[in-house]
N, C-alpha and C positions, 0 to 999 in steps of 0.2 A: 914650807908654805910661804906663796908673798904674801905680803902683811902692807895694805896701804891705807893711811893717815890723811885728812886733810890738807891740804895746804891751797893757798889763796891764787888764781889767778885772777889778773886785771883783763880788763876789756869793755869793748865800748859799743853798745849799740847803736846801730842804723838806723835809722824811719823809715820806712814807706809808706808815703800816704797814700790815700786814693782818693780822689778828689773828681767828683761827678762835675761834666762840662757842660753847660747851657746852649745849645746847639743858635746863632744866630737867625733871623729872619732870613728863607732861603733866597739867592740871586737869583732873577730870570735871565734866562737865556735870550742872548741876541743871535737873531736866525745869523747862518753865515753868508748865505748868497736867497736873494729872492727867488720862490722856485719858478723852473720855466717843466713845460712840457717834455713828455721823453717821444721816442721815434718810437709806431706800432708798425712792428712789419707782418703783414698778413702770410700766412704759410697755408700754401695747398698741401692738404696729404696726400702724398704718392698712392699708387693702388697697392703695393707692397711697404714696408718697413724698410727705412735706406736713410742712407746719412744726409742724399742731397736733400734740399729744403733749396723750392720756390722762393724766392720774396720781391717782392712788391710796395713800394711806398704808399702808405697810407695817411690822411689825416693826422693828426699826432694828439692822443688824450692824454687825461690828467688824471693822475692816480687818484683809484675811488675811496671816498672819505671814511675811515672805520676810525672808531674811540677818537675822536676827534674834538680839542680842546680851543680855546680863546689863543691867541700869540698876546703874550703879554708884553708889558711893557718892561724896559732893562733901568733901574734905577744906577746910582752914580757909584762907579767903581770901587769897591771896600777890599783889602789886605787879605789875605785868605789865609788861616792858621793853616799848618801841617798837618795836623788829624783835627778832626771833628766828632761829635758824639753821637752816635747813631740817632733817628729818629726813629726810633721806636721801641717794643717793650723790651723787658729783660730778656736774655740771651747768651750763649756762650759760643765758642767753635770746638767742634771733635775731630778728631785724627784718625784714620786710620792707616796702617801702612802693612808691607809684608808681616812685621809683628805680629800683628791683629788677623791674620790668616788673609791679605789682599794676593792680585796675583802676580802684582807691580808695582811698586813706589813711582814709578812712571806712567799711567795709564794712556795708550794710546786713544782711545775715546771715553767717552762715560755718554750712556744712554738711563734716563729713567720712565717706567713704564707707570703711566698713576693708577690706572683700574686695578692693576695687581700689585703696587707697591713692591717693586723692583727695581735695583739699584744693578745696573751693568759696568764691566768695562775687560778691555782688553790689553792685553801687551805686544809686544813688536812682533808676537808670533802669533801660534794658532792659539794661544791661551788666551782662555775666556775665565771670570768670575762673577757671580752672581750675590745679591747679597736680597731677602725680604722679609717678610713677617706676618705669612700664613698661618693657622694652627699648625701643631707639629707634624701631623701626620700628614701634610702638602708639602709638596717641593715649594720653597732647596730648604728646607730647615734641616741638619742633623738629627737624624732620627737614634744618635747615642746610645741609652739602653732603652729606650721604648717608653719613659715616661711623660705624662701631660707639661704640657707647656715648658717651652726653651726658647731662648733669645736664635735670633736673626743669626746665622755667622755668614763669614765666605767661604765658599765653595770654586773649586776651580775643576777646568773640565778642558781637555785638549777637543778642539772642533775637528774632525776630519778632513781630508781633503778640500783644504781652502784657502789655503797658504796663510798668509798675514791678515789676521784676522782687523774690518777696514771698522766694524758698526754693527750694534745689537737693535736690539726689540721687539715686540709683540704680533707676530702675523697674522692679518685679520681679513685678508682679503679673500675673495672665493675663489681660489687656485684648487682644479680638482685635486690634485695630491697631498694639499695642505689644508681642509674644511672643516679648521678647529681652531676655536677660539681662544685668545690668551697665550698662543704658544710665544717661546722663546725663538726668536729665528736671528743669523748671522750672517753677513757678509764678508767677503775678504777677496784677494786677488787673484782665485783661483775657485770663483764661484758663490754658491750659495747652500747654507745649510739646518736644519728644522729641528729640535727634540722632537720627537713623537710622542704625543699623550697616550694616554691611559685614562677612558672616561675623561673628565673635563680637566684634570690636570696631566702635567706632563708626570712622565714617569722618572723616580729619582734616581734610576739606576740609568737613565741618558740614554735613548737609542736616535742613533743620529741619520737621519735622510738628508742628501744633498743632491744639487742642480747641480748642472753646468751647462755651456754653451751646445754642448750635444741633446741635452736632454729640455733645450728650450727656452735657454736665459740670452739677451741678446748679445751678451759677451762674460767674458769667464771673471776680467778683469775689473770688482765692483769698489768703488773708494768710497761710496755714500749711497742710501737709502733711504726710503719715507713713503708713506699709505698716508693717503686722500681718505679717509675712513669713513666720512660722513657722507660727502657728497658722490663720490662716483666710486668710493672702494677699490682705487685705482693704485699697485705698487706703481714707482717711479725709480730706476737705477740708472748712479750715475757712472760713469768711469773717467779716463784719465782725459777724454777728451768729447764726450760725448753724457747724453741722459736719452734713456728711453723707458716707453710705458709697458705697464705688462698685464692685461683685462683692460684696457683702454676699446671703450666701445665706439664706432662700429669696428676699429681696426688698433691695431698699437703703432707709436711712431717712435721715431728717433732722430734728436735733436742734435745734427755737430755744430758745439762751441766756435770752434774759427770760422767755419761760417756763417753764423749769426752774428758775427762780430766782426767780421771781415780782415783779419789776423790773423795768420797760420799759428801765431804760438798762441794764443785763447786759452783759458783751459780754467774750466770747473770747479771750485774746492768746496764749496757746501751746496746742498738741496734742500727744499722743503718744500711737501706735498701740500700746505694748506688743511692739513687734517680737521681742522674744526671749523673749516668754513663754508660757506652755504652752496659755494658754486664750485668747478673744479678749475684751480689755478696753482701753477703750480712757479715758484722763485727759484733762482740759480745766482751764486756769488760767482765771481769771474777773479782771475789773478791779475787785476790790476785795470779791467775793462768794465769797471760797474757791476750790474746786478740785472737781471732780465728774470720779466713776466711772460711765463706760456701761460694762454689759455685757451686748450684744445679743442673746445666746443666753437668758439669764435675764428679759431685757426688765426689767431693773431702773436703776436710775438712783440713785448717792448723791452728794449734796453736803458736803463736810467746810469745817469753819470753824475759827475760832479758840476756836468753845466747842468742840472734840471736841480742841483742844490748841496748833491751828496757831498760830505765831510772829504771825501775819494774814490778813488776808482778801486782800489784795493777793500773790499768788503769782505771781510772774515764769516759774520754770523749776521744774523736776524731776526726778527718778531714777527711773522708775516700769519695774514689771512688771504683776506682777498687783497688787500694793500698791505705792507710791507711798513707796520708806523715806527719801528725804530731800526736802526743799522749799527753791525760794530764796522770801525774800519784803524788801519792805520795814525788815521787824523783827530781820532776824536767817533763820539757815535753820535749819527746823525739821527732827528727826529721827526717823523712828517707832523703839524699838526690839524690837517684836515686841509687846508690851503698851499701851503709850502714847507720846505725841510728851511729848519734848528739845527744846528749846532753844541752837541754838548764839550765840553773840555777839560785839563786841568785847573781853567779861571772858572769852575762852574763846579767844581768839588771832586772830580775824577784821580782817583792817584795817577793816569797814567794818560796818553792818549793815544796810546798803543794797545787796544781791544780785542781782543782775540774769542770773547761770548757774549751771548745776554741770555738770559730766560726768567720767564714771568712767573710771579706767584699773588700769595696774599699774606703779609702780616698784619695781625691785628684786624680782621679785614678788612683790609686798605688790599688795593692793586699796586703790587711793585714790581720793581723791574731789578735782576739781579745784573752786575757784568765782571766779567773777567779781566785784569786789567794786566799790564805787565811790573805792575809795580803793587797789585793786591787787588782785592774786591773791592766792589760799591753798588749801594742798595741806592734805589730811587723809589722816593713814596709817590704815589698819584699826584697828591693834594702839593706835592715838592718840586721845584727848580732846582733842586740842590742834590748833588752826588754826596753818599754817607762814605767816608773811610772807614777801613776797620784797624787799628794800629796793634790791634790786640790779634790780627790774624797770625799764625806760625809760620807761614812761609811766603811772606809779602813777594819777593822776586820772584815764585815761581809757578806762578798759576797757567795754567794753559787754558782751560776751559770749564763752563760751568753748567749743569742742570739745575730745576727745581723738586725737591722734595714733595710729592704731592698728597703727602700726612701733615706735614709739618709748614709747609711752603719757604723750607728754611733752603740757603743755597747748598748744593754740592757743586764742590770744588775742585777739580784735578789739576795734579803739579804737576811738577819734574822733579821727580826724587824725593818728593813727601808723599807720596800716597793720594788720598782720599782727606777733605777736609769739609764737614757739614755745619752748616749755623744751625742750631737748636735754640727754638722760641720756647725757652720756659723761664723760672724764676733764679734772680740772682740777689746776692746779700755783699752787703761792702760793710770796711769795720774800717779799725787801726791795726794796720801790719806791721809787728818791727820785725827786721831782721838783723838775723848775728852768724859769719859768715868765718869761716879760718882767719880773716883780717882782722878777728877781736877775739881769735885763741882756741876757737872751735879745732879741734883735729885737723879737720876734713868737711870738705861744703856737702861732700857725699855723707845723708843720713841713711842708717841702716835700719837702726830701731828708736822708739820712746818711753819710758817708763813714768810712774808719779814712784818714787819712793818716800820713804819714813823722814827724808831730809831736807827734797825737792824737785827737782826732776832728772832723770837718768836718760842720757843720750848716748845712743852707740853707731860709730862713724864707721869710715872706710878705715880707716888712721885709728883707730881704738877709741876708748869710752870715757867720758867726764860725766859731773852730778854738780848739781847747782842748788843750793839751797837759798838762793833769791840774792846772796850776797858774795859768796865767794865760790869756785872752780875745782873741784877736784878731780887731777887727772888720775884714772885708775890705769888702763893700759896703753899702749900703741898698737896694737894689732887690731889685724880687722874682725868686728864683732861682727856678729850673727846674729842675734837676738837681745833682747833685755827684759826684764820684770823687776820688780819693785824691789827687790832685793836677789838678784841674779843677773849673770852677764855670762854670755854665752859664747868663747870663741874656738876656734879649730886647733887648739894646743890646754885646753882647758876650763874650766867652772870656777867663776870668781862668785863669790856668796860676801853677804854682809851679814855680819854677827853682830850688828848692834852698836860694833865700837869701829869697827873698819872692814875696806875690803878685802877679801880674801881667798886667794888660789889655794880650792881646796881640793884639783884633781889636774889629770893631764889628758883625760878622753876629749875628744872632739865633737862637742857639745853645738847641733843646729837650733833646736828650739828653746825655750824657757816661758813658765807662768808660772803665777800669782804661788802662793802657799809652797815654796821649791821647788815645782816640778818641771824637770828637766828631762831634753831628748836628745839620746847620739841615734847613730846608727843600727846600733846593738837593739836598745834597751829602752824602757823608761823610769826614770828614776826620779825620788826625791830626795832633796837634802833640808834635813831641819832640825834644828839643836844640834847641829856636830854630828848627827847620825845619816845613814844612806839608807834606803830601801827601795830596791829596785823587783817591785811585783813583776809576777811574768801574768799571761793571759789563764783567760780557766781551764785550760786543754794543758798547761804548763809552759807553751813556750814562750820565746821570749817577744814582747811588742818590738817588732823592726820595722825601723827608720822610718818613725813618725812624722807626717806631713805638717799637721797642726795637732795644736794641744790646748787646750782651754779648760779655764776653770770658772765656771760660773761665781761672780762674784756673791749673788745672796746666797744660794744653797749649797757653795763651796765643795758642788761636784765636779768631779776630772771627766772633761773627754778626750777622745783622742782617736785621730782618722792615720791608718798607718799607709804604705807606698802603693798599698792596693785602691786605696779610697775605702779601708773595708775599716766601719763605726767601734769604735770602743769606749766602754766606760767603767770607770773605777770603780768596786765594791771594796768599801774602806772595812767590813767586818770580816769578809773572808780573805781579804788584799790579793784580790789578784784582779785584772780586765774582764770582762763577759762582755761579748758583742753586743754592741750598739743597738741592733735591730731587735733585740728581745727588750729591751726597752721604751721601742719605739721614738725612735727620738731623729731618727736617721733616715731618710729615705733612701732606695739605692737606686735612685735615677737625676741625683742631681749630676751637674758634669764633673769630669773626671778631677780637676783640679782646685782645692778649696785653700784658701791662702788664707783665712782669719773665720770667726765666729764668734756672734755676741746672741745671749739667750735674753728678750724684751719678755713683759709680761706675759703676751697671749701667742708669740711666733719666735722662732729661731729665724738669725739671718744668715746667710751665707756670704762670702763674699768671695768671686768663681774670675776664672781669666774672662768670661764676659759679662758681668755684670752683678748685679744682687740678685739673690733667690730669698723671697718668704716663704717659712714653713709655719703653718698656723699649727698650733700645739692645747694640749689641756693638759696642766700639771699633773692630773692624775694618770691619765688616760694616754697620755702622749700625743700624736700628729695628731689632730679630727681633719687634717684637711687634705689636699694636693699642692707638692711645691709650685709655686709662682715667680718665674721673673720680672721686675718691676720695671718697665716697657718705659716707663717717665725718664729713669737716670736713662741721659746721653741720647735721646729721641729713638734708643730703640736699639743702636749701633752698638757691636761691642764695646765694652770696657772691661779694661786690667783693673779691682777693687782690689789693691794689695795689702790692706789694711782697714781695721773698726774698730772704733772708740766709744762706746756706751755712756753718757752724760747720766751716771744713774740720778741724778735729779730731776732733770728734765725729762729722761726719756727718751734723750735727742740720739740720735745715731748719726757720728762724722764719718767719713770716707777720705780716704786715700789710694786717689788711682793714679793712672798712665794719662787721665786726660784733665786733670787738677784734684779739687777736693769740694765737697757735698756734703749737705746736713739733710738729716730727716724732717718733715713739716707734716703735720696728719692733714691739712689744708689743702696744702700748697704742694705735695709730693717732694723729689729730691729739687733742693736750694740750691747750687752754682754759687762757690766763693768768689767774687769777682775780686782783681785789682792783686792777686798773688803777684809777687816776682818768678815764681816757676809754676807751670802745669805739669813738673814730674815729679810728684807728690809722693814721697815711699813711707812716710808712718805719719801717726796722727797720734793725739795724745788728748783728751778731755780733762781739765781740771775746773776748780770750782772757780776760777780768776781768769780763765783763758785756754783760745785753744792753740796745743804745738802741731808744730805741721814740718814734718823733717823733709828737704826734696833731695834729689839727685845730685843737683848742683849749685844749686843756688843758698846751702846751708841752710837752718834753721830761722822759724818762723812762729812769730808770738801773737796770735791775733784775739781781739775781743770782736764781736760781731757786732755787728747796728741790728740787730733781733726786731722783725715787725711785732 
C-alpha cells in the first residue's frame, strides 16, 4: 500500500475583487445631420401581380411622429471608460450551445414568438430548433417518461422540401390551408412550410405541409418574412430581389427593389410588416440604398437615406411601426425623435458601430432597446442617452443578431460559434473572491471534485489530489481524480482512504464515485471501506449494484442512496445490508430526466440536480414524496442548465450550485442568486463550509469566496 505523510507546500494567493461601478450621468446624443424630407413615390397597382411598379413624383412628407421624445441638449465632451455598468437591476448571461442540445453554435436567424413563448432558430440547412415552456404535455417540451412538469429543452426537426431554411414564426394569417392559430411556420429558398396542429396545438410528432411557387407563393426563393397581424392580417415575402403580399386586399402586389430604387443591383436584406400597428405599412432595408416605406392602402412608396438624416445607406435592422424610430446601420444606429434623426455612436456608449440588430423590451419596466454590435451587446433605458456595455458577455466578437425574450424581456443573443446567449433579469450576489490557480501549486486549474475533511479541504484536479488544512499542502497523488469525500479519493488505478494518520492506497479497482461514511462506486459494485475493512452489499435480488451514476449519503440520517446506469433508485438497508429499490421507499420518482449528477436531501424536498436544471421533490419523512417533481423555472430564466454539483450549508439551509453557466445559491425570497464577479462561469464543484464557499472551475483553478449575504 502507498502510504502518504504530510508535507508543506508554499503558495500564494491571488485576489479578485469585484468592485460595483457607478454608472456616470448619461451623454446626450447630438443629432448627426438635421432631418430633411424623404422622396414618396405614388405606385398604381397593376390589375395582375407583376414586378413593374408605375411611379410618379409626389410631394415629399415627413416621417409620422410615434414614441416621440424632446432632442436634448449635448453637454461638454467627457472621456468615456471602456466598459460601463449596466443601468439596471441584477442580472447575468446564459449560454446555450450544441452542448445544451442547440442545432448550431452558428444560428442562421433566431426568431422569438411572445404569445407562445418560443425561442426559434436555424442553420445553414433545413435544420430548424425550437426551444419553449408550455406545460409538458404541449409541444416542443420532451414528453421523456410522461411525468408532470419538465424544463424547456431543444428540439431539432429537419423541414422538408425547403432548402436552406432563411426565418421562423407563428402563422396567423387567414390562408385557407393554414386557419390555425399559433402555428410554427418556415421559410427557406425553396419555398414554404407549416406543422400541422392537432386541436389548438401543433402535433409533437411534426407533420409538415408546404408551399411553393406551383401551389401559390409568389416565388420559391424566400430570404425574409413578416404578418401585419393587427391591422390588415397581411403575410409579406421577401426574396432576393423582390417583396410581395399574400391576402393583400383588394389584390396582392409585388414590389422590385431595383426599381424603386432605380439601381439594377438594389436588393432587400430585412422586412418588417409593422405587426403592431394601427395601419398597414410595411419597411424594407436595402444593401446600401437606405430603407423604404410601402404603404399599400395609399399606394405610396418612400425611400429614406442618409440625406433625410440616416447614420447610412446600409441599414441592417430596425424598430418600426408606422415610423421607423430607431435603425441599426454600418455607422452607428440612427434614432428618429419625432422631428429629426440622432445619431447613436461608440462616443455615446456603443461597443461598436458596426450594428447588425435591435429589438425592444422592458426591464424593470422601463422601455429599452436591445442592439447587436460587432464588438458585443448594449442595452438602452428609455429614461438613457447612453448605450450600456456588457464586459461580462462570453462572446464579445461574435454576435450577429438579437431578439427579445418576451417572459423576461431579457436579450437573446446569436453568435458565430457560440450558440445562443440570453440576459436573465434576476438576482445577483457579489463577495471577496480569491483565487489559487497551478501558479501557487494547485495540480491543475482544471477542478474535478471538493471535499471538507477532518483536516481541511480536499481538492481533486485533472493532475491528481492535494488537502489543505488552512496552512500547509499536501500532495496525495498525480493522476487524474474522479471524485473525492471527506476521507476518500477516487481515481481509475485505485481508492486512497485516510486512516486518521495518512493517505492511503488501499486498492487498485477503478473507483468513479465516493461519499461521506466510505462509500464507494466502480463499475462492478458498491462498496464501503471503514476500519481497514470492505463490504461490498449486493441488491435484494442478490446482484451486484452496477456502475452507479451517483451515490449520496444523507448527512443527518446517514442513509446510502444510490441511482445506478439505468436511472433505476436504490437504497441501503444497513440490518439486512443489502440495496432494495428506491421506489419502495418512495423517495424516487421515476419520471425525473434520465441523467442525475448530484443530490442533497433539505428538510421538507429532495433536490436534484439534472443536465437541465434543478428538480424539487417535496417529501414527508415518514411518508416519503407527498407531492409531484418540479423544475425550478427561476435558475437561468427557464433555459437549460448543466447543475453538476450541490453543496448543502446545513446551517443555513442554503443550497450552492455548480453549473456549465456559473454558480447559484438558494434564497426562499429571492429564488436562485447569481454569483456575480467569478473569474470563470465553468463552475464543476462546490464546496459549503462554515468560513466560505470553494467553487473548483474548469479552468481558471480554485476559488475561495465569502458572499456579501442580503
Amino acid at each position: 500500500m502507498n502510504t502518504i505523510n504530510r508535507r508543506i507546500i508554499t503558495f500564494v494567493f491571488v485576489a479578485v475583487s469585484s468592485v460595483a461601478c457607478t454608472a456616470p450621468a448619461p451623454r446626450v446624443v447630438t443629432p448627426a445631420v438635421a432631418a430633411t424630407v424623404g422622396t414618396t413615390n405614388t405606385v398604381t397597382p397593376p390589375s395582375t401581380p407583376t414586378r413593374t411598379i408605375t411611379q410618379t413624383r409626389e410631394p415629399t412628407e415627413t416621417p409620422e411622429r410615434i414614441s416621440a421624445r424632446p432632442t436634448p441638449s449635448k453637454p461638454a465632451a467627457t472621456p468615456i471608460p471602456p466598459h460601463r455598468t449596466p443601468e439596471i437591476s441584477e442580472g447575468y448571461w446564459i449560454q446555450n450551445t450544441t452542448e445544451d442540445g442547440l442545432c448550431s453554435d452558428s444560428p442562421r436567424f433566431i426568431g422569438y414568438d411572445d404569445s407562445n413563448n418560443r425561442a426559434y432558430i436555424g442553420d445553414d440547412h433545413s435544420t430548424i430548433c425550437y426551444l419553449g415552456s408550455r406545460a409538458l404535455e404541449y409541444w416542443p417540451y420532451e414528453y421523456g417518461s410522461g411525468g408532470p412538469g419538465a424544463f424547456p429543452s431543444w428540439h431539432t426537426k429537419k423541414v422538408p422540401q425547403i432548402g436552406r431554411v432563411t426565418g421562423a414564426g407563428d402563422l396567423r394569417a387567414s390562408t385557407p390551408e393554414w386557419a390555425a392559430y399559433g402555428m410554427p411556420s418556415f421559410v427557406g429558398t425553396q419555398g414554404k412550410c407549416v406543422l400541422e396542429s392537432e386541436g389548438d396545438y401543433p402535433d409533437v410528432k411534426g407533420k409538415w405541409r408546404c408551399l411553393t411557387a406551383a401551389e401559390g407563393l409568389p416565388f420559391n426563393d424566400i430570404r425574409d418574412y413578416d404578418t401585419d397581424y393587427w391591422s390588415s392580417n397581411v403575410e409579406w415575402l421577401m426574396s432576393s430581389d423582390s417583396v410581395s403580399s399574400r391576402g393583400l386586399a383588394p389584390q396582392d402586389q409585388t414590389y422590385f427593389i431595383p426599381e424603386l430604387v432605380g439601381v439594377s443591383n438594389a436588393r432587400p436584406i430585412w422586412l418588417n410588416a409593422n405587426r403592431f400597428g394601427r395601419i398597414g405599412v410595411v419597411w424594407i432595408g436595402t444593401n446600401g440604398y437606405g430603407m423604404i416605406r410601402i404603404e399599400p392602402s395609399k399606394q405610396s412608396v418612400t425611400r429614406y437615406t442618409t440625406a433625410d438624416g440616416l447614420p447610412s445607406n446600409v441599414v441592417y435592422d430596425a424598430l418600426c411601426n408606422e415610423t421607423c424610430t430607431m435603425v441599426a446601420t454600418d455607422r452607428g444606429i440612427g434614432y428618429w425623435n419625432g422631428e429629426r434623426w440622432q445619431t447613436y455612436t461608440v462616443e455615446d456608449g456603443l461597443p461598436s458601430n458596426e450594428v447588425y440588430g435591435l429589438s425592444a423590451g422592458r426591464i424593470d419596466d422601463k422601455l429599452t432597446t436591445w442592439a447587436a454590435t460587432a464588438n458585443g451587446p448594449a442595452l438602452l433605458a428609455t429614461d438613457s442617452n447612453y448605450w450600456q456595455s456588457f464586459p461580462s458577455f462570453p462572446a464579445q466578437d461574435a454576435v450577429t443578431d438579437v431578439e427579445t425574450d418576451g417572459s423576461s424581456a431579457g436579450g437573446i443573443f446569436s453568435t458565430q460559434g457560440h450558440g445562443l446567449i440570453k440576459f436573465v433579469q434576476a438576482p445577483a450576489v457579489r463577495g471577496n473572491a480569491t483565487s489559487l490557480t497551478a501558479s501557487d501549486g494547485l495540480p491543475s486549474n482544471h477542478i474535478t471534485a471538493l471535499a471538507a475533511t477532518a483536516n481541511g479541504i480536499l481538492i481533486g484536479t485533472s493532475r491528481g489530489a492535494v488537502e489543505w488544512d488552512g496552512k500547509t499542502w499536501l500532495q496525495i497523488t498525480d493522476e487524474l481524480i474522479n471524485d473525492v469525500s471527506g476521507n476518500l479519493i477516487a481515481t481509475d488505478s485505485g481508492l486512497w482512504a485516510w486512516d486518521g494518520n495518512a493517505w492511503t492506497k488501499v486498492n487498485d479497482d477503478s473507483v468513479t464515485l465516493v461519499a461521506e461514511d466510505g462509500w464507494y462506486a466502480t463499475l462492478r459494485t458498491v462498496c464501503r471501506w471503514a476500519n481497514g475493512k470492505l463490504n461490498c452489499p449486493a441488491t435484494s435480488d442478490g446482484q451486484a449494484l452496477l456502475d452507479a451514476k451517483t451515490l449520496y449519503v444523507d448527512p443527518v440520517s446517514r442513509e446510502v442512496f444510490a441511482l445506478d446506469r439505468n436511472n433505476n433508485p436504490w437504497k441501503y438497508d444497513a440490518g439486512a445490508n443489502h440495496f432494495v429499490a428506491g421506489t419502495d421507499d418512495n423517495w424516487f420518482p421515476d419520471y425525473l430526466p434520465d441523467t442525475i449528477h448530484d443530490m442533497v436531501a433539505q428538510s421538507s424536498e429532495w433536490q436534484y440536480a439534472t443536465d437541465v436544471g434543478v428538480y424539487f421533490v417535496p417529501f414527508d419523512s415518514e411518508e416519503g414524496i407527498n407531492g409531484v417533481p418540479n423544475p425550478d423555472y427561476t435558475l437561468t430564466g427557464g433555459w437549460p442548465v448543466q447543475v453538476r454539483k450541490m453543496s448543502l450549508d446545513t446551517a443555513t439551509g442554503v443550497t450552492w450550485l455548480a453549473t456549465n453557466q456559473g454558480a447559484f445559491y438558494s434564497d426562499e425570497e429571492r429564488g436562485w442568486v447569481y454569483v456575480a464577479g467569478l473569474p470563470s462561469r465553468n463552475i464543476t464543484a462546490v464546496l459549503a463550509t462554515s468560513d466560505a464557499i470553494w467553487f473548483g472551475t474548469a479552468d481558471k483553478g480554485l476559488i475561495r469566496f465569502t458572499p456579501s449575504m442580503p
